[in-house]
Every structure is written in C-alpha cells, then in structure tokens.
TORFI-581593 format. One record per residue (C-alpha): x, y, z. Coordinates in steps of 0.001 Angstrom, whole numbers, plus 524288, in hexadecimal, padded with zeros to 5 digits. Example, Ala and Ser with C-alpha at 12.3 -4.5 7.8 and 13.67 -1.06 7.14 Angstrom:
BEGIN
8300C7EE6C81E78;835667FBDC81BE4;
***
This chain:
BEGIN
7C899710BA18D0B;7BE0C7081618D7B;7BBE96FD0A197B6;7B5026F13A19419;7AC946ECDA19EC4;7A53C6E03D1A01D;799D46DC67198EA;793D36D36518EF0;795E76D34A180DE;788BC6DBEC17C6A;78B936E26E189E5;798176EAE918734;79A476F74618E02;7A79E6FFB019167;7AD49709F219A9B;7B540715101959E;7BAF57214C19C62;7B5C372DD619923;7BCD3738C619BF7;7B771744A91A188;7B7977538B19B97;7B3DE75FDF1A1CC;7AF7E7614B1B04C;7A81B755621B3A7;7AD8B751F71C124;7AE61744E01C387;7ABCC73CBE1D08B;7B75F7381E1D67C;7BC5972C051DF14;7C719729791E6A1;7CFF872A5C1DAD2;7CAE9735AF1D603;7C15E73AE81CBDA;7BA5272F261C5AF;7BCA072C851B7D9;7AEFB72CE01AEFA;7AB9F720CB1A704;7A1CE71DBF19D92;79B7970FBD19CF3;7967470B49191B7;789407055D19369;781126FB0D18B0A;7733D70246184AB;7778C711711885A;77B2A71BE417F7A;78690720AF1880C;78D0D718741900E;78CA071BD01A001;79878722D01A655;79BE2722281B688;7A80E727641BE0C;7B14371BE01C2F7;7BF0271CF21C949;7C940720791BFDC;7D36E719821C980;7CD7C70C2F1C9B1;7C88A702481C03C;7C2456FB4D1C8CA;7B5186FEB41D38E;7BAD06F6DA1DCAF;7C6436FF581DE29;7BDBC70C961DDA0;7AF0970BE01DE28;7AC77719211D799;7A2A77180C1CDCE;79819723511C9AA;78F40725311BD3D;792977322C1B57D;786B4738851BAAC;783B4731541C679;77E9573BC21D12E;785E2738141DD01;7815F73CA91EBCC;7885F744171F438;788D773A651FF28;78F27730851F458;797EF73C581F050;79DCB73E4C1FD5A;79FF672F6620113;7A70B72E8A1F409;7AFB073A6A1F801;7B0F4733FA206CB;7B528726971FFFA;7BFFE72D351F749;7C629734A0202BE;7C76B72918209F6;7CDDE721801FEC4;7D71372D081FE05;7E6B572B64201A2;7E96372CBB210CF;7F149739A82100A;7F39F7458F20635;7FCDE747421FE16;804D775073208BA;8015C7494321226;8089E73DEE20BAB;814FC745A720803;8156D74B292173C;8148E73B4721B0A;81E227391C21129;827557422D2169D;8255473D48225BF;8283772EC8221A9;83567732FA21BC4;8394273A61226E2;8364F72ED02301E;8439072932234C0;8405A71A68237E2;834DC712FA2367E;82D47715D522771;8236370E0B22708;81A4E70B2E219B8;80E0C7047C21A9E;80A7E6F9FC20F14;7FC486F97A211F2;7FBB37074D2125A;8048170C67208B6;808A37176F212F6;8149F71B13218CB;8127071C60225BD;815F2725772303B;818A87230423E00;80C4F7252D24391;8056871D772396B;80E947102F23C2B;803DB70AD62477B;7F77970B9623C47;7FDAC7035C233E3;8054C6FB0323CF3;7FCE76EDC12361B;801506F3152291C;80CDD6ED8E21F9F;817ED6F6FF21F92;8243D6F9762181F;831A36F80D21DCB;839787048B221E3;8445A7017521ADB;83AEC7018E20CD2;8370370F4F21012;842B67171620E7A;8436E7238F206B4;8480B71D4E1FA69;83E53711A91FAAC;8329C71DFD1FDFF;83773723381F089;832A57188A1E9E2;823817181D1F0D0;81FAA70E6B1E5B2;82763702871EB54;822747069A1F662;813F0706B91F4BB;80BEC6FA271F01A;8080B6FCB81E3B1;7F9FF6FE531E152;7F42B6EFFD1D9E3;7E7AB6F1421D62F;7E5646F0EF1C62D;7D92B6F81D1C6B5;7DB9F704F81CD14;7EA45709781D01E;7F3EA6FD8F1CE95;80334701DE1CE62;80CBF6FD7A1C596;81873703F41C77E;824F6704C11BC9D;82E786FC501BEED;83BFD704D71BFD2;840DF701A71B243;83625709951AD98;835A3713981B5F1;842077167F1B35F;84142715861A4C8;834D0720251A6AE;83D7C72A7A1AE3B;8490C728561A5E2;8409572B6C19992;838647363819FE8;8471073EEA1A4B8;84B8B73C5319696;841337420E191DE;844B374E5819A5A;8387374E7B1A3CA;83A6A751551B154;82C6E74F771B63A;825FE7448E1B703;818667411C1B94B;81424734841BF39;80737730B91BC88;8053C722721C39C;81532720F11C24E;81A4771EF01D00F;826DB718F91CCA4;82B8F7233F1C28C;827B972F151CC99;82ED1728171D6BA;83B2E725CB1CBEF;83C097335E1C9B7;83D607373A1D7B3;8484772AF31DAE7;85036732E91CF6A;84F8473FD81D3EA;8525073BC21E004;85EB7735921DC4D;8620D740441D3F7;862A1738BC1C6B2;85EED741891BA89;8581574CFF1B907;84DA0750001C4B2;83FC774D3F1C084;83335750401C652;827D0747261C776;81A00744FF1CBEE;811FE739391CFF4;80391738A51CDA1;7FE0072BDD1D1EF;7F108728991D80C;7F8D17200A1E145;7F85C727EE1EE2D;80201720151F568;80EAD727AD1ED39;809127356F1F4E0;8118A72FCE1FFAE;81D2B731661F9DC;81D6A73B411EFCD;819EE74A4C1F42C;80EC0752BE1EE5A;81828758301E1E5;81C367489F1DF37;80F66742061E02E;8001A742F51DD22;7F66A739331DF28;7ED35737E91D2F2;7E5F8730381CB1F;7EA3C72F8A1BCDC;7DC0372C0B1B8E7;7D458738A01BA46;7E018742651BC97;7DC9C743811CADD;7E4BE748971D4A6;7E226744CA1E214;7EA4A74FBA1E951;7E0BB7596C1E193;7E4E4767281DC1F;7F1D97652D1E55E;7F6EB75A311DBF7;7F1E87608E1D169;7FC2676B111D2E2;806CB7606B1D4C0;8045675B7D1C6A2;802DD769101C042;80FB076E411C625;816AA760AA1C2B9;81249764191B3CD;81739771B01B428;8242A76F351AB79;82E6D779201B218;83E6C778D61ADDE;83CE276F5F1A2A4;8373A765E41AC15;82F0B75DD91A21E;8230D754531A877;81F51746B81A373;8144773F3B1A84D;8177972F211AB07;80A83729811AD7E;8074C719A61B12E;7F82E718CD1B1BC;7F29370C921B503;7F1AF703981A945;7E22B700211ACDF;7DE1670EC81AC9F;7D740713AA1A180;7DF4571B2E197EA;7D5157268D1950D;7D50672BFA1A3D9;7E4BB72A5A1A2BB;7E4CE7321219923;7DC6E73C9A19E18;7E45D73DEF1AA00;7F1ED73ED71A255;7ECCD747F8197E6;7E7AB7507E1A44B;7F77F752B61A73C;7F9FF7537619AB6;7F07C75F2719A31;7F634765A91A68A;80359764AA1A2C6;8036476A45194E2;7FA477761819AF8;80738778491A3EB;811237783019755;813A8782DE18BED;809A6787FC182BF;810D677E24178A5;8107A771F717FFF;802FB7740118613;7FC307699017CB8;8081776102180CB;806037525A18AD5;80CDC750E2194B5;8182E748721912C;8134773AF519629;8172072B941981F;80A02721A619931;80CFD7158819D80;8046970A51198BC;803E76FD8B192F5;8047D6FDA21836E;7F6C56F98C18128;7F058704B1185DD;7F88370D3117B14;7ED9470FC717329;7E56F7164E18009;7EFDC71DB918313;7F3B172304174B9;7E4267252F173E6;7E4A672EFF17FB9;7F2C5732EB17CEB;7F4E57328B16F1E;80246739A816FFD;807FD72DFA1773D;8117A7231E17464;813CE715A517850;82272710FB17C07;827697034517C73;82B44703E918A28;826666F8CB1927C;826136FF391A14E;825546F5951AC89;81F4A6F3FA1B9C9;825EC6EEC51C62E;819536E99A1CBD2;812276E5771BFE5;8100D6D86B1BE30;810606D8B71ADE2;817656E52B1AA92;8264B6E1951AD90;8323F6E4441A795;839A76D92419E56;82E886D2941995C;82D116D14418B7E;822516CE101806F;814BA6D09E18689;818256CF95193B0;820886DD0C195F5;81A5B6E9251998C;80F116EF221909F;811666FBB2198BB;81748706B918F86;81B1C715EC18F61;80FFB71E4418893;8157B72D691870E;814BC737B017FE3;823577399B17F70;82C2A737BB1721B;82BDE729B9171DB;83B0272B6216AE7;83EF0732AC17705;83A1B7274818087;8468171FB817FEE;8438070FAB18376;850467084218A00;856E67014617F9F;85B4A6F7CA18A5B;84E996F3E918E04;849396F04217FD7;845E26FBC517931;849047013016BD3;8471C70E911620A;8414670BA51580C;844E67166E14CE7;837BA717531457D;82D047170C15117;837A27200F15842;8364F71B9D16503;83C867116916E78;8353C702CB16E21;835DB6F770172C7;840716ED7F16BA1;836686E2D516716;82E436EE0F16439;833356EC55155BF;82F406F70B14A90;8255C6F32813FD6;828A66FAAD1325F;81AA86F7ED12EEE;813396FE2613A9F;81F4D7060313A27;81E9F7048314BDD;823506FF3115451;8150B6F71E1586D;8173F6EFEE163ED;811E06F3A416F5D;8146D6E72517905;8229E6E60F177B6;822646DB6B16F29;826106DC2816032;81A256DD6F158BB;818226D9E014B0F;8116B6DD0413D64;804B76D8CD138A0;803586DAED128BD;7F4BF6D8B212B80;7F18F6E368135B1;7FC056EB7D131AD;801CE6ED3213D73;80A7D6E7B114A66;804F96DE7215203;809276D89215E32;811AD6CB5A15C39;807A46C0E51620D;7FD4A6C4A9157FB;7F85B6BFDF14C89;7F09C6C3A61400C;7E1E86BD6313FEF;7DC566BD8E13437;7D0146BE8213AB3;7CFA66C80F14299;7D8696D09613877;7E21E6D31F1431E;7ECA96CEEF14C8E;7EB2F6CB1315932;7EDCE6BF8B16176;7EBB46B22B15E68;7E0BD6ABD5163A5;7D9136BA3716434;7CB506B800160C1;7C8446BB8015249;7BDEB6C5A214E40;7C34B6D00C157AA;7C4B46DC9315018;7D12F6E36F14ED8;7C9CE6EFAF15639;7CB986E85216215;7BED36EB2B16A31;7B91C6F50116069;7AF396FD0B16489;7A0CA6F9F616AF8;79A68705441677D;79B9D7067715919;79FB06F8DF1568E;7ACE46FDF714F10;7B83F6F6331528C;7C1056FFAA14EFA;7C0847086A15B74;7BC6D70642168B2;7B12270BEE1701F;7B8F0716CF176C0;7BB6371B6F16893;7AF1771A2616204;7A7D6726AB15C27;79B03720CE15F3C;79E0071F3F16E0B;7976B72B9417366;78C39729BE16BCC;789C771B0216FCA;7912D7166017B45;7891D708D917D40;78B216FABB17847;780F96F0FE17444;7743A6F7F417639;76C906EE37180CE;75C436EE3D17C99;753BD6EF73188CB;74D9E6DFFE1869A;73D6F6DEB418585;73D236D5281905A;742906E12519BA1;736BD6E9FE19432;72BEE6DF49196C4;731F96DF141A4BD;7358D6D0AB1A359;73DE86CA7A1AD55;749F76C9D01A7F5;7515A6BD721A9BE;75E886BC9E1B14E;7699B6BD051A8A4;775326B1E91A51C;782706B78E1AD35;78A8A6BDC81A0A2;795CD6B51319CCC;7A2C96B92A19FE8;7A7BE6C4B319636;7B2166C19F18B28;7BC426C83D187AB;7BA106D4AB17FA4;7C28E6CEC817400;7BABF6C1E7173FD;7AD626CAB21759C;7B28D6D14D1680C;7B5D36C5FD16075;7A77A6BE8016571;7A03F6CD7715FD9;7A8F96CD7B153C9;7A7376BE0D1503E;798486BE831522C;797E16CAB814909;79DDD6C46E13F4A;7957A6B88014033;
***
C-alpha cells in the first residue's frame, strides 16, 4: 500500500493507509469520512499520520487535509460542514425519482441538459436556455434505460474516472453470474451490468433477477428509484442517503426463496487496495451475519475486477480468491479494447471467490480447460509440467527458466549478474526483492511487511549539523537535481555497496 513520494536519495519517506479499529470517528469531506494515513518522516521514531480524502488522490480535487490530533475550531468546523452541503447533489434521492417520474409522463418536449447533467422539467427550460441540450428524439424510454450513454462519463484519473464494460463483457458477466444460479446482484461501481440486468427482465429473457447499484456517481439517482440505487463511496463504506440506504443494502442481502446474492464490484484501478478491501469485507461481514448458523463464517460470493498485476494485493487482503484468464474490455478506454493481442490487450481480469472450474470461458473467443490446473485459460496460456501451472498472467505464452526455476515472461532473459530474468537492457545489481525494504535493509520483504516497522518507522536518521548549534548562517542550498527512477536509485545504492 505504500506510495512513494518525492524526495532525494538519503531523503526517502512513504505514505501508507492505516486502517481504523474501534470508535475513533473520523472527520469527513464532501465524500465522506476521511481515510487516516501515516507519513513516514526522516529522524522520528513514528512516522506522522493526517486525515485526507479517501475519494481523491489528488488536493487539487479535494483540499481536505488534517493532522491525527490537530484541534480544530468550531468556526473552522462549521465552514467545513457549510462547504460540504454546498458541494452536495441538487435534489434527494425522492426528490429525483418524483422528477423522474414527471419527465416520463411529459408528452412532447424532454429536454436533457449536457452541461448540467439534468433532465429538465418544463419550468426549468428558461434557466438553462444558454445550455447544450440533447435531442427529443435521444430521450425516449428505451434510450432513459440505458442512463450511461446518456451521461458524459466522468474523466478525471485522480478521483472518479468511468470506464464502463464494453457489452461483450457485460454480457459474458450476467451470463456467468445466472449460471451460477444467483438472482441478486450487487453493483458496486458497475453501471452497465445493473443496467443489463434490468434490459433482461424487462424483456422477459431468463429467470428474473434482482439487482442493486452502489456508485458514488450521483447522477444514476435520476433514473433508478430508492430500492435500485444508492449513492456511496466504495472507499470508506459510506453511504450518503444515511441509515435510509443502509436498510436498502441490508434487505437486498437478506437471501429469501433460494434467491442467492453475488457482489460484482469495478473499483477504480488508482485506489488503494487496503481501503477496498475494508469496504468489501464490511459486506461480507453483514451478509454472512444475515445467513445460517453454518454459513455465518462464509464471504459473500464475489467478482473483483482488476488488472493482473495487482494479484498479489488482492490475494494479500483476500487470500481465498482466484485469478481467471478473462481479458474484460472497455468501450471508452483508450488501451483496454477487445482483439488486441501480445501486450497490448486488456490486463483487466475476473478476481472471485467462485470455483474457478465452474467459471466457464467461451471457447470461441480463445479460451481453453486445462485438465490439471482445472480451470478455463487462456489458449497461449500453455501448461508447464515443471511449475506444474499454467504461469502466464499477460496472455502471452510464457516460458521456463532452469536457472530460477520457474516461468518467466517471453521477452526476458537470464543475467548472470543479477542472478535473474528480466528485460534486456535492465540495469544490473538490482536485487531480485525488487525494492526490498528501507527499514531493516532486507530485500526480501517490503516495508509494509517488515516486523521492525512499528518499532522504527524512519529512514536515514538526519544529525542536527554544528554549524545551526553555533547559530551560523547557513548558506542557501544548490536546487536538488531531478529524481531518478526508483529502479535506477537501487542499482546506483546496490553498485556503490559493492564497491
């Protein structure tokens, strides 16, 4: 979970997560209650933790920022509360669905505004007269059943960017999830599938399944109703609508008739994985509470979506899980499309919890089962009776290295000097630990894993210099050069040690 954040060589410091226990309330923003972080300063014993937004990666998008145990007045309490509710959406979540219900009943004349991302009532038509609208003819009843080629979809990287599944996926998800026999759904930051599985049981193909859209995108309260929808932030478990949408999820997890739930959840692939995490296990917790005394220790059947080389994260915080081969796709990603093969096809996979064997792949798009791992792969995805797996992860057919004893991706090589593979070109003297740790020095874990770590969270002890004790002027320091890369830091640190 750590963040590397800039700095100098003998001037290293990180950012981790920490995630709360017990009652300790924590200040919120507009997104909700702040997540608490724990910087890790140069010369101090513990590092130095502050609340930040757990939406947003970035200040410019949400300013929040306040030390652990920062005292905080009450005027700057209350113009923090003022700012929030005016950052909140327009309307309530009735008040939407009673809008909702108007604009449908209107016989001529829908209107939609672009700049807004409203639909727009009669007596609203003068406000935004200046305003880009949408045709009447692209907002009949069938086109407002799809609200996400309606709306823009949200761009920016560094708090809430939408990438939405491209329909070969989507359907791919539902088709797996009713052969599975579940007939509720919920949709955590998955427009497209929620808005699937009401198209279907519209049109009255299969067996009727429920479903439920959490998303912190507001904009979808205008067209789903208060048992369809819930606006929330996937970060810090935080419902917006309060206790009232609270309720919705607790009754959706109440399994009645055989009706089984499964969780589909697309979190943003920037967000840190230990808040995910949090927030999923959370569910988890409140739906086994709701089953029998012999599944209460059970998860909640679940689907992550994420690119492949964030499985070790996830199978840290969810170590029941499994990785499938199959490549998902975006219709408004630039990278992740369908067709492409080698390194450019999607990285995005399925993470469950499911029987991989009973995830069946389409044979007709690529995919094979392979009798020994006993799951579907990919078809280059080739079986190695040594490793006795099938390794790759990319797509690409991934071969055997006699020297490391294990599957390496094709474009690799053996160095004899490093005592590894890797790329050619890489620069020798990196260690096979990768970054290793800064704490202990071992370079077989990192520092989120290292024993010593609440002991000692500091790097490179700084002395206080004779000249700033005999109160002479210090003079002004050379601008630092421009930071390398954290591999070519490494090798520089490894190659002067052994020197």
């Amino acid at each position: 979970m750590d963040v590397q954040l800039k700095g100098s060589d003998e001037d290293e410091f990180g950012i981790e997560c920490v995630v709360q226990k017990g009652e300790q309330k924590a200040p919120s923003c507009v997104h909700g209650p702040t997540l608490l972080f724990e910087k890790v300063c140069v010369g101090e014993k513990k590092g130095r933790r502050f609340y930040a937004c757990s939406a947003c990666r970035d200040r410019k998008e949400c300013a929040f920022f306040q030390w652990e145990n920062e005292k905080v007045s009450e005027a700057r309490l209350m113009a923090r509360e003022e700012e929030n509710r005016s950052k909140m959406p327009p309307f309530t979540h009735q008040e939407y669905c009673s809008r909702f219900r108007r604009f449908l009943a209107l016989p001529l004349g829908r209107r939609f505004c672009q700049d807004c991302q409203l639909l727009l009532l009669p007596g609203e038509w003068e406000t935004h007269a200046t305003h880009k609208m949408s045709q009447a003819d692209d907002l009949t009843e069938a086109r407002l059943s799809r609200p996400s080629l309606l709306l823009k979809p949200l761009e920016n990287k560094k708090s809430n960017a939408q990438y939405l599944f491209a329909d070969r996926s989507c359907h791919f998800l539902l088709d797996t999830i009713a052969q599975q026999g579940y007939r509720k759904v919920l949709c955590v930051g998955t427009p497209r599938l929620h808005e699937l599985i009401k198209l279907r049981n519209q049109e009255g193909k299969g067996e009727p399944m429920k479903t439920l859209l959490l998303d912190i995108d507001f904009r979808y309260a205008q067209f789903n109703g208060t048992e369809e929808f819930c606006h929330y932030n996937m970060f810090n478990h935080h419902f917006f609508g309060g206790e009232a949408a609270t309720k919705v999820l607790l009754s959706f997890l109440i399994e009645k008739d055989g009706e089984k739930v499964i969780m589909v959840t697309d979190p943003p692939f920037g967000g840190l994985t230990k808040p995910l995490a949090w927030s999923f296990s959370q569910i988890s917790e409140t739906w086994s509470k709701l089953q029998t005394l012999e599944a209460s220790d059970a998860e909640v059947p679940m689907v992550w979506i994420f690119p492949y080389f964030f499985e070790p994260r996830i199978l840290e915080c969810f170590p029941s899980f499994t990785m499938l081969d199959y490549q998902l796709d975006y219709d408004n990603h630039p990278l992740y499309k369908h067709g492409k093969t080698g390194r450019k096809q999607s990285p995005v996979r399925l993470f469950t919890n499911l029987n991989p064997q009973d995830v069946v792949l389409p044979k007709e798009e690529g995919y094979r089962f392979c009798k020994v791992c006993a799951r579907y792969v990919w078809s280059e995805n080739r079986h190695c009776s040594k490793c006795n797996v099938c390794p790759s992860k990319d797509g690409r057919q991934w071969k055997h290295c006699s020297e490391c004893q294990k599957c390496v991706k094709p474009s690799w090589r053996h160095c004899q000097s490093c005592g590894r593979c890797a790329l050619p070109g890489h620069p020798c003297g990196n260690s096979p630990g990768l970054e290793g740790c800064f704490i202990c020095g071992s370079l077989k874990h990192k520092r989120r894993n290292c024993r010593n770590k609440e002991k000692r969270r500091s790097c490179n002890y700084r002395p206080s210099r004779p000249e700033a004790k005999e109160g002479r002027t210090q003079p002004k320091q050379a601008k630092k050069p421009k930071r390398k890369s954290g591999a070519q830091r490494r090798a520089n640190k490894l190659r002067k040690a052994a020197e």
